[in-house]
C-alpha angles and dihedrals in degrees: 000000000000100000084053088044084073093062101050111032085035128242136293125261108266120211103208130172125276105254091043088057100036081051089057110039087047078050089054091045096045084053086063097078096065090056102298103175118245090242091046084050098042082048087056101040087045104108093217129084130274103268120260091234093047104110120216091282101087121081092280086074121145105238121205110185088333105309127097117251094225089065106089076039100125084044088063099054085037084059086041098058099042089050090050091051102052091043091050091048088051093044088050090047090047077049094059094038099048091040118160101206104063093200094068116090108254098214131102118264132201090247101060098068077062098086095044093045094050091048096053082044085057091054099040084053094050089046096063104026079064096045089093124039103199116096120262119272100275085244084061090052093044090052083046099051090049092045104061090052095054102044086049096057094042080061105043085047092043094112100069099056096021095058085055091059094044095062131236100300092077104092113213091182090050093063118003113200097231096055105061112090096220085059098046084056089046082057101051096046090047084052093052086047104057097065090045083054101044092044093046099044090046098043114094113230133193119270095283135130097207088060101056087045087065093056096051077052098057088046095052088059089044096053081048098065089037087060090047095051083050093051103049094068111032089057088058089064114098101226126106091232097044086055096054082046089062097045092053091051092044086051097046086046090057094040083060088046098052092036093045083049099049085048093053087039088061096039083064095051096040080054095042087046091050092049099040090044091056092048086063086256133140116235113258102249081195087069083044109054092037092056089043090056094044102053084051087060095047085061110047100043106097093038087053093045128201122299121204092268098048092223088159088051096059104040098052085049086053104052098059090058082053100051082039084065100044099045095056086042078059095051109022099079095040078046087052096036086053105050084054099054086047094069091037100055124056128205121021099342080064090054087042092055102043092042088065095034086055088040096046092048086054080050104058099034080060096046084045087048094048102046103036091047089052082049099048079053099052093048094054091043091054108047089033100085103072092036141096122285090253098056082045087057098041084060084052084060094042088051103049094045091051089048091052092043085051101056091043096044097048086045093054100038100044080053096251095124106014141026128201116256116254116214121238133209117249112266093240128156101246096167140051110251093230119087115258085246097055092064083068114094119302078228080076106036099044089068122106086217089066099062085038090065103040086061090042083062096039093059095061104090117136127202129265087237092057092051088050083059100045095047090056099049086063090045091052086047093244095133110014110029092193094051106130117186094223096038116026105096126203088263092057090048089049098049099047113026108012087054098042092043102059095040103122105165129321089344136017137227135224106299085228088061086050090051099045079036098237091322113137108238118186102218113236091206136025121220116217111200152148119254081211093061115094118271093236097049083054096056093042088055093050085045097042086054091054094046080055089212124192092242125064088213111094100181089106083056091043082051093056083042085068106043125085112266090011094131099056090055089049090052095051097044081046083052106052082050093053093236110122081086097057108110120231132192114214121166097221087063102022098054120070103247098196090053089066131357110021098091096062149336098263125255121325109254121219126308112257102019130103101258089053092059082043100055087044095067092046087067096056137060115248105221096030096035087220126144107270109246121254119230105244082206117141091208111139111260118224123189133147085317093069107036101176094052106032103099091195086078108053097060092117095037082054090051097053088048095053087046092053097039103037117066110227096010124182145205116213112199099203104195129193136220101270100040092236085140090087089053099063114091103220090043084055089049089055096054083047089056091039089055094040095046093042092235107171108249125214111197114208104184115184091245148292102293089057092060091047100051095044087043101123088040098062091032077074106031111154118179091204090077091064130126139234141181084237137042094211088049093061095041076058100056104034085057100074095056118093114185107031099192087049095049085045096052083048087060093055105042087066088048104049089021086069102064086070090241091125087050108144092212123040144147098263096225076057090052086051089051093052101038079057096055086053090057097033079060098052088041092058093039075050089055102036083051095049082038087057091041 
């Protein structure tokens, strides 16, 4: 049950090793090339995981001989079901024979293929209900949300129509349906079910198996009770056939509830798995064989029957306190790691933090409801045989409590009915609202040249589809025969093919204005980045943007970069979309490098300090180790000196213009590995304007191992502690910002918001998974801390 349960309700997230992922997903790209779908390639360049709730279907597919192994699945629960009938049926027949009770006829009766057709019904049901992860139309939920009521009360009212059909020897007077306490506490919990029914089957939920799972199984419990209701009555009549009546629906009834419980039972693996597989964690095969057994059990409990010494009995009430144990021993040290790293951390780690302690403590009080509820049930079921009518009536109540507790707990915690909050950042003002160039002198700003120039600079966007060949050229070792993909940084490509590349004469121009040939082109998104970053993880970054994956990660992209014949691929995947064509602003291609710093590296710092190291490797290639060339142009060179016409300080005053003048503008914070982008002081002032002005942002982080190796780094990230050329330049910008926590937390909102962990609607086994990278995360900083110590 639990190895088909993979296939219907989809497989964990596996988190696997770096070289494993990166294999498959290049697999998935190379395949595009015989017809891979867009979808199928944007699945496979998208940094984050498969989802929990995908089937074997997606790119991520197992292949045997070249064909997927999903593909003879419905052969195999076909086969399955066939198997789990028979054996039922014999186990029912070996019931019958072996009898305890001699008084009882030993031969097979009709209604004993009952039980095992309506459980192979039930998975059939839950097969197909989980084939397809999107929600219902919202006509088929609102069929679905009239329905329950009505069927409901066709079954509570059942007696007075149903008594007329029966014929006369029914007794209404005997046994009145409203007088029987067992019946008074159906009722009750019919009455509770409805509205859980009703609530789960109309609410709309987020593409996800699992959750739609959860729902069959709120219905199975539902159907349960129904069957209950309706038996209740029809045993009381007196006829032979009204009896046997009543024992086909009691056995279909039992056959909803164990199948109801096996299907909650692997909800809460598939939920353990998802959470244990994303801390890094193999899943405990001692859950999983317990739950296995116990769902067996399940099964076969009412086929096999009770001997005298309820030995059934007792094994299936043991095994929930079991699971019980083994699922807080899953969640209680991540619970414990995470409170501490709440009061370590500040912003929005601490958030973070807090928001999955509070989640995995919902969590765990569900899992605890669930399965100690199930648990209280067993244990009443099984020492009320041979007890008074009061204690048999006491396991009614149990019963029907742990059925109601059930269908609310499945439907909250699978998200149905509630999601967990998310926490927001405080709406707080963090910037001045006046650029970071108009605090220079109003001797500056009042020249016309000056805006002249701002919308000089504005006009040199290039297009997605000329970076792609540029980028090629270098790939191919056209331009910069030392280029190498994992090492070459943006420095390196300015210095040796950028400037090159744009020399015309005794000077040079923008390499932008080479490639539009002199046309003026207003940029539709802005690219923030590090010089220091490596030239390949830029462009995956421009390229994951255009590819608008789900993910904000481009490592996958900066994979495919590297690759031979990576770039075609790329182009064709950016021209389905229709995004060659999208217009980017980066400073490397969109400043006039001769105009500024082509003719030398500025002046040394001083010995011993960090800029000094710093200017040092400027000077240098990074995979050669050569000294960098220096452009023997004669262009004028501007800088601070000459504010009008210095192009390196008008970046902000560039990025308000775009905002004002490009509908839909952007600005793409490309950040690199080692997050050194939020130490530079202008990239810094760009995130300020971008604040200031309300320019949308779009983070593109490398990928998740980079956030969780510079973890602690970026818990405490203070932009105070950036660095500039400059002093002067850093006093400027830090002016502007007001509230510097608040600015910081901002920071890191874009950081850690762009992994999707404060998403407001999510498939709640996604919401596991995530909440087990957060605490995967805390766990390794625990260990690197204890290591150093």
């Amino acid at each position: 049950l639990l190895s088909s349960s993979h296939f219907v309700l989809g497989n964990p997230p596996l988190m696997a090793s770096a070289p494993q992922v990166y294999g498959a997903q290049a697999e998935a790209l190379d395949r595009n090339q015989s017809g891979m779908s867009e979808r199928s390639l944007a699945a496979a360049l998208d940094g984050t995981t498969a989802s929990p709730s995908s089937t074997h279907s997606g790119p991520n597919a197992r292949v045997k001989d070249g064909k997927p192994v999903g593909c003879d699945a419905r052969l195999k629960l076909g086969i399955a079901m066939l198997f789990a009938a028979m054996l039922m049926i014999v186990a029912s027949s070996v019931q019958h024979k072996l009898r305890w009770d001699d008084a009882v006829e030993h031969k097979l009766r009709c209604d004993d293929a009952v039980y095992p057709v309506v459980v192979c019904v039930c998975i059939l049901c839950i097969f197909m209900g989980t084939r397809k992860k999107n929600a219902p139309s919202a006509r088929m939920r609102l069929l679905l949300t009239c329905a329950i009521p009505i069927l409901s009360l066709l079954v509570v009212t059942h007696p007075w129509w149903l008594y007329k059909t029966l014929g006369s020897s029914c007794d209404q007077s005997e046994s009145p349906w409203w007088v029987g306490r067992q019946r008074i506490i159906n009722l009750v919990a019919v009455s509770l079910l409805v509205p859980i029914g009703m609530a789960c089957v109309s609410a709309w939920h987020p593409p996800s198996s699992y959750a739609r799972g959860a729902v069959i199984c709120v219905l199975l419990i539902w159907v349960l009770r129904l069957g209950w209701t309706m038996q209740y009555v029809v045993e009381s009549c007196v006829e032979s056939n009204a009896a046997e009546t009543g024992q086909m629906i009691l056995k279909a009834s039992l056959a909803f509830l164990f199948t109801g419980m096996v299907l909650m039972y692997i909800l809460i693996v598939l939920r353990i798995q998802a959470f244990q597989h994303s801390m890094g964690r193999s899943p405990s095969r001692l859950l999983r064989c317990t739950v296995g057994v116990h769902c067996i059990l399940l099964l076969l409990r009412h086929p096999i029957g009770h001997g005298p010494d309820k030995w059934l009995d007792k094994i299936t009430a043991a095994l929930p306190l079991l699971i019980t144990i083994l699922a807080v021993r899953a969640f209680m040290v991540p619970l414990l790691l995470l409170r501490i790293e709440a009061s370590r951390v500040h912003g929005v780690p601490k958030m973070q933090a807090e928001w999955a302690a509070n989640a995995l403590s919902s969590e765990l009080k569900g899992l605890l409801c669930l399965t100690l509820t199930c648990e209280l049930r067993l244990c009443f079921t099984a020492v009320s045989r041979k007890l008074d009518k009061q204690l048999v009536l006491a396991a009614d109540l149990v019963s029907s409590i742990d059925d109601v507790a059930n269908a609310l707990g499945v439907a909250i915690m699978c998200g149905i009915l509630q999601q967990c909050g998310t926490p927001s950042l405080p709406v707080v003002e963090v910037c001045d609202g006046t650029s970071v160039t108009e605090q220079h002198a109003d001797s500056r700003r009042s020249d016309v040249g000056w805006s002249e120039k701002v919308k000089d600079l504005a006009g040199r966007g290039f297009t997605l589809a000329s970076l792609l060949d540029f980028y090629e050229l270098l790939f191919d070792g056209v331009v910069m025969p030392s280029f190498r993909p994992a090492l070459s940084t943006t420095n390196d490509v300015v210095r040796q093919a950028v400037v090159p590349m744009s020399r015309t004469g005794a000077g040079g121009s923008a390499l932008a204005t080479v490639w539009n040939e002199g046309r003026p082109m207003l940029a539709q998104r802005m690219v923030t980045h590090s010089w220091s970053n490596k030239f390949s993880d830029l462009v995956a970054a421009v390229v994951a943007d255009g590819l608008g994956l789900m993910g904000s990660y481009y490592s996958n992209v900066a994979i495919r970069l590297a690759a031979p014949g990576g770039v075609d691929v790329l182009r064709r995947a950016l021209g389905s979309r229709g995004a060659l064509n999208i217009t980017y602003w980066v400073c490397a291609f969109s400043i006039n490098q001769h105009a500024s710093i082509c003719g030398g590296f500025g002046p040394a710092p001083q010995e011993g300090t960090v800029e000094r190291d710093e200017w040092e490797r400027k000077r240098s290639d990074t995979n050669s180790g050569t000294r960098l060339p220096i452009c023997p142009c004669t262009q004028p060179k501007f800088f601070n000196d000459n504010p009008v016409q210095c192009e390196l300080n008008k970046f902000t005053d560039m990025m308000h213009f775009l905002h004002e003048e490009v509908n839909g503008f952007i600005q793409v914070v490309a950040v690199d590995e080692d997050f050194e982008l939020f130490s530079r002081a202008w990239c810094v002032a760009e995130l300020v304007e971008a604040e200031a002005c309300g320019a949308p942002q779009a983070i593109k982080v490398h990928s998740q191992r980079a956030v969780d190796c510079n973890y602690d780094n970026l818990s405490f990230l203070e932009v105070r502690n950036c660095r500039a050329s400059r002093p002067e330049d850093k006093e400027l910008i830090l002016e502007r910002i007001r509230n510097f926590d608040a600015f910081n937390d901002r920071l890191q909102w874009l950081i850690f918001g762009a992994e999707g962990i404060f998403k407001d609607c999510v498939d709640m086994r996604d919401r596991a998974a995530i909440l087990g990278r957060v605490a995967q995360r805390v766990l390794r900083q625990n260990q690197r801390r204890l290591e150093t110590y």
